[in-house]
N, C-alpha and C positions, 0 to 999 in steps of 0.2 A: 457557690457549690458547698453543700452540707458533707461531713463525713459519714457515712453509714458504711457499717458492716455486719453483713450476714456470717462469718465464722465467730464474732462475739455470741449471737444470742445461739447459733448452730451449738458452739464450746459448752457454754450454760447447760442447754438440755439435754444434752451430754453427760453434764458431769453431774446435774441432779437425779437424771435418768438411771444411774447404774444402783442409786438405790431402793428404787421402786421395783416391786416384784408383784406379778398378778395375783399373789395370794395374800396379798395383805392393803388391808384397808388405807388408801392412803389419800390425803388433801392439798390441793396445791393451793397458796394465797398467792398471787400475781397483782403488778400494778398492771391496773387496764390499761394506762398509756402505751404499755412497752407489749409491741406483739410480739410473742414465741411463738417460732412455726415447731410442729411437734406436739404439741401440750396435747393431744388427744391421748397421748402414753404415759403421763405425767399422772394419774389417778384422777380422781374428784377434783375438778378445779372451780376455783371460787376469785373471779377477777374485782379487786377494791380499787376504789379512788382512797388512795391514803390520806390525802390533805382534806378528804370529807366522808371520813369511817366512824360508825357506830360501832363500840363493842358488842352492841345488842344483837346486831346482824348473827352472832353465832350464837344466841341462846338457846336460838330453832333444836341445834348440832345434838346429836347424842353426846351423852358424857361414856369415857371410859371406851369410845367406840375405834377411834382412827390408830393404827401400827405406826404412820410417819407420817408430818404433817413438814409439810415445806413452804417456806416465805420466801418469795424472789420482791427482791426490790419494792420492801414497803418499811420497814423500818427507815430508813434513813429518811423516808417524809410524815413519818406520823407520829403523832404530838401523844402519844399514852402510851408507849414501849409496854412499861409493868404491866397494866392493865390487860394491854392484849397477850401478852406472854402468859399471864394467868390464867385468861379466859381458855388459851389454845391447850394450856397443861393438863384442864379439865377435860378435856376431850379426848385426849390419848388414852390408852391403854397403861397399866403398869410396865415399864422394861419400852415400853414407846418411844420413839425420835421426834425430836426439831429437828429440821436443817432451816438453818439461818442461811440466805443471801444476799450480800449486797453488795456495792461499791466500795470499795478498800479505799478509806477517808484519805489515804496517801497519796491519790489522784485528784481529791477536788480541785486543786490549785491549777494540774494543770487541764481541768474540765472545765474550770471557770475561763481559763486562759483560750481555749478552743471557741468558747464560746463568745468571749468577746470578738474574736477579730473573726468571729460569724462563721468558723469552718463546723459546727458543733449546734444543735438544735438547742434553745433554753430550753434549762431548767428550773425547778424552782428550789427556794433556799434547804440543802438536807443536811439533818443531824451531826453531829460528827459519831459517828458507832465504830466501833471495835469490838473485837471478838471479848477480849477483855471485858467493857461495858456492858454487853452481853452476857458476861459472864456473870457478873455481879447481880444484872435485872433475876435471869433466871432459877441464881441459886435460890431467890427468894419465892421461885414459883414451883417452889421442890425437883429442879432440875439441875443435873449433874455435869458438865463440861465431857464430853469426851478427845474431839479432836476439833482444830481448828488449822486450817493450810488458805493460801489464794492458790488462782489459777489465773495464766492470762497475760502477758505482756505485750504484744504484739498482734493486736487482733486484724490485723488484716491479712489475705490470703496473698497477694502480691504474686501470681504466676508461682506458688509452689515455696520463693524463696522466703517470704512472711512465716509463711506453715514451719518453715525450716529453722528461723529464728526465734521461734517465740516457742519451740520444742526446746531448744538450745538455753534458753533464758531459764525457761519452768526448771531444767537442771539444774543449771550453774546458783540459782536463787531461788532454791525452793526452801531453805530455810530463814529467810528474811523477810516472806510472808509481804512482799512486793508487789504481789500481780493485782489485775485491776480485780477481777470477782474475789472477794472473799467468802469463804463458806463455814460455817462454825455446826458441829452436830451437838447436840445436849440427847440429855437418856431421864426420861421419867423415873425419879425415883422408886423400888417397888415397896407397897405399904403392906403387905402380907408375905407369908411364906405358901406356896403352891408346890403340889405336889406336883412332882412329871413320872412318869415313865422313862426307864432308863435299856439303852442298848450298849453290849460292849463290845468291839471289833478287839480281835486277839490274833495278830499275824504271830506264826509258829514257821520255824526251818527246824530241824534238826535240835528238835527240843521233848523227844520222847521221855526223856524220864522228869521234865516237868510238866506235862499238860495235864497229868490226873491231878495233881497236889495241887495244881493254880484253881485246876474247873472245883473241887472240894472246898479249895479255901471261899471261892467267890458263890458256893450256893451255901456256905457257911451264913456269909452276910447277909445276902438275900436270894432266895428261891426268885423271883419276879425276875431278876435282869433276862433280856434279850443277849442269848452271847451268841457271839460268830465267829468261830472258827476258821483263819483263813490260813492254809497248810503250803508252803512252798514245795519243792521239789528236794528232797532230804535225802538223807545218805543213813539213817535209822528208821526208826516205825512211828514216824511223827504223826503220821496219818491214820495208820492201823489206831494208835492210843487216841487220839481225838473222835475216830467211827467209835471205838467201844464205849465213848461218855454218851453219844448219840440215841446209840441201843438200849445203853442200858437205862436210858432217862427218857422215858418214853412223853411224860406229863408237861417237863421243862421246853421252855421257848430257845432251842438251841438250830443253831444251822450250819452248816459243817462244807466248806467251798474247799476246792483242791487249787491250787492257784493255778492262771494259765499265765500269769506275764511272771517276770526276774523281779526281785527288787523287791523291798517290805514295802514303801510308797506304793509303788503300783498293787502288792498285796491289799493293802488297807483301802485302796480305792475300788478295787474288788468286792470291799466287802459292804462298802458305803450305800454298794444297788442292794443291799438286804435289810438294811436298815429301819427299823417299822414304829420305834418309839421317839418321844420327845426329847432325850438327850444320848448327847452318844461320845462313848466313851474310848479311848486307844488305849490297849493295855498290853506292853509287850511280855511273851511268854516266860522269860527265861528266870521269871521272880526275883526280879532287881528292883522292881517294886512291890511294896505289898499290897493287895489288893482290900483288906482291910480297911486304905484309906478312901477309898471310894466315893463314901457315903457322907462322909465329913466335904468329900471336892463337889461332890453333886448339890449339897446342898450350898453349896455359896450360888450359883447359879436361878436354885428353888427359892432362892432368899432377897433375891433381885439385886445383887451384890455385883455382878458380872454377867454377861453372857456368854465367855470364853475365859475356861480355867487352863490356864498353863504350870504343869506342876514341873519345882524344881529342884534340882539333886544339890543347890551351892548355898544353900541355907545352911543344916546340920551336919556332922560331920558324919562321912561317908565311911563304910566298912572297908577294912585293910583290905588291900586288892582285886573293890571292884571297879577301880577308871585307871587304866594308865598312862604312863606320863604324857603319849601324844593325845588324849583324849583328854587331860586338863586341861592341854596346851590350848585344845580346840576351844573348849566349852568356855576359857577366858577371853578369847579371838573373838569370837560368834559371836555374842551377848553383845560386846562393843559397837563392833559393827552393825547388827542388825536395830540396835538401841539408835545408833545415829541415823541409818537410814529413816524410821518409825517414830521417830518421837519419842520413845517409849523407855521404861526402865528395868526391863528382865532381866534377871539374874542366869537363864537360863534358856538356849534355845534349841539346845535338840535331845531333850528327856523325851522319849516317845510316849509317854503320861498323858493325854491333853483329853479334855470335854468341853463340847460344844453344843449348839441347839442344832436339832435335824434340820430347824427352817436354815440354816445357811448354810448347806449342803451344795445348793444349784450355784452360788457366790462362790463355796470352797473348788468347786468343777470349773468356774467361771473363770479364777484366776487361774488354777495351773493351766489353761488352756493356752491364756494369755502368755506362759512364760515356759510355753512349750514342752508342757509334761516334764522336765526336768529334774525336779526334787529327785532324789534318789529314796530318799527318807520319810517325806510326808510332812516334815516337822514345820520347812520353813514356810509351805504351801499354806499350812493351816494358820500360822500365827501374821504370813502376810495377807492373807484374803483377811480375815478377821480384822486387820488394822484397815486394809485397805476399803473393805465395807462399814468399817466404823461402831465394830461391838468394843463393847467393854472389856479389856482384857484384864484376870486379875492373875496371881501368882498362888499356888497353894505349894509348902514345902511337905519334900517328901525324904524320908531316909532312903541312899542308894545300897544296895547290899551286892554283895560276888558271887558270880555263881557258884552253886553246889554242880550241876549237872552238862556241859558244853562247853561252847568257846562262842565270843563273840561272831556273827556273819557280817560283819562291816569291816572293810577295806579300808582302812583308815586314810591311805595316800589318795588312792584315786577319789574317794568318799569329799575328802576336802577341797582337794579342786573343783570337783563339779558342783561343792555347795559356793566357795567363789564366784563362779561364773554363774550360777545362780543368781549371786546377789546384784551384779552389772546388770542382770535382765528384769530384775526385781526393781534397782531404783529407775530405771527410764520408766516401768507401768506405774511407779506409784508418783509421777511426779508428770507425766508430758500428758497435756489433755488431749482427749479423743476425739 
């Protein structure tokens, strides 16, 4: 009796799945040997015999054409890694995805083992790859590393209790990079600067005597931006001052929403369905940032430097009395924690500052869905979809300043527990496969 298991290649397309989107060009490479049930969802698929591949076979491909090009289990049998890595880099688009897949080299000993005492189908002799060696092939084919994780301990369903344990493994050893599929993402370097069109979502409470001075300073910098207006329920004329920029601006791409749900997260999510340009921007009202820097954050993104700009207030030094003491307390807490969960090295996780691309709009809806609408803030929604679909995050610093005109709307006690409890529902989606 052979071992076979349909939750292995089910897990797989699964977790390749979550990055393909119907509106982007995408390529599947697949070993013919190994059937996946599903591949009809997978984009364009292209099935090779590794052990008897032509790089020529892609010369047909448009260059510059594919958003994500995905390899399942052909690298670890085929004898021209570079080669094909170069050939596939041509083909991408600038700001374009690899995803690499394959067997986590950590297993062959005991796949050879399975396969000797015949519970196990042969194989034939494969490479030994790492995300690492990977890493190196691709720097050379002007590709960038962004994430590399496994998935996978346990692939059999065993009546429920398999499912239960290899959920349990992905947690307790999701930083040792153990599991049997390893998946590596790379980012097409980009070789120009592109212009985008830009939108800014601006949640407002009880911010009347700043929304004329913000909307003046921002069509100071540029007339173009898309701004949105998104007004809570205020105890001043926060809304009366944002209707009269409306009126009086009859030319400008402005839109002016009254909020219907509690909460600046939920505000800003409100405003995400108005949304109409290529980049979009969070810009809280109360001028604790200056809008000024915008255009400088927007362009790392035009410059194919990142796809997701996290700007942050613990670079320069901040103006006397705009954070206090329990709000460094926080901003030191967060950043640790969210850094261990992600891999990542923020200095900063909840400046409400951030730009993104609109394409990851349906991804940033995708996760909060996933984790229950929860965010209170928006902040940790967008930086863990981001990591969790595998853009580029960069950091741009920004000076924080004190208010001239209010008082903070954030709860600081209740505010920090429920970003905690955030974070317990944040690591089981970014870690137990689907």
């Amino acid at each position: 009796m052979k071992l076979s298991s349909k939750i292995f290649y089910k897990n797989h397309i699964n977790e390749i799945g979550k990055f393909v989107d119907k509106e982007l060009r995408t390529l599947h490479l697949t070993n013919r040997e190994i059937s996946y049930p599903g591949l009809k969802n997978i984009g364009e698929n292209f099935p090779i015999d590794p052990s008897n591949f032509n790089i020529k076979n892609f010369k047909s491909l448009d260059e510059n054409y594919y958003d994500l090009i995905i390899i399942s289990d052909v690298f670890e049998l085929h004898d021209d890694v570079l080669g094909l890595v170069k050939e596939l880099s041509k083909k991408l688009k600038n700001n374009g995805k690899i995803l690499f897949s394959n067997l986590n080299s950590l297993w062959y000993f005991i796949l050879k083992f399975l396969e000797f005492i015949k519970l196990k189908k042969f194989s034939p002799p494969r490479n030994n790859i790492s995300y690492k060696k990977i890493m190196n092939v691709a720097e050379g084919a002007g590709l960038e590393l962004i994430k590399s994780y496994t998935r996978l301990y346990f692939p059999f369903k065993l009546f429920g209790i398999g499912t239960f344990t290899n959920n349990l493994l992905e947690i307790l050893f999701n930083r040792f990079n153990m599991g049997i599929k390893s998946y590596s993402i790379f980012r097409k370097k980009n070789s120009s600067v592109i212009s985008l069109t830009k939108s800014i979502i601006i949640p407002a409470k009880n911010e009347e005597k700043n929304i004329i001075n913000l909307f003046e300073r921002i069509k100071n910098v540029d007339e173009s931006y898309q701004l949105i207006f998104v007004v809570g329920e205020s105890e001043d004329n926060s809304y009366f001052e944002a209707e009269k920029i409306l009126k009086n601006n009859p030319k400008l791409d402005i839109s002016l929403l009254k909020q219907n749900s509690n909460g600046k997260g939920n505000g800003v999510f409100e405003g995400l369905n108005f949304v109409r340009n290529d980049l979009v921007a969070i810009l809280d009202s109360d001028l604790s940032v200056d809008p000024e820097v915008l255009p400088e954050a927007f362009k790392i993104i035009e410059s194919g430097y990142a796809d997701f700009v996290n700007c942050t207030r613990m670079i320069y030094r901040k103006e006397a009395g705009s954070m206090r003491i329990l709000n460094k307390i926080a901003n030191y807490i967060f950043p640790k924690l969210v850094n261990f969960l992600l891999g990542t090295h923020l200095t900063d996780t909840l400046c409400g500052t951030k730009i993104f691309k609109k394409q990851h709009l349906p991804n940033l809806i995708k996760w909060s869905e996933m984790c229950g609408k929860s965010d209170p803030y928006g902040d940790f929604d967008m930086l863990f979809s981001a990591s969790y679909y595998n853009e580029k995050i960069s950091e741009f610093p920004v000076y924080y300043k004190s208010r001239s005109y209010g008082q903070s709307q954030i709860n600081r006690f209740r505010g920090g527990y429920v970003l905690f409890k955030y974070l317990f529902i944040a690591y089981k989606n970014l870690n137990v496969s689907k």
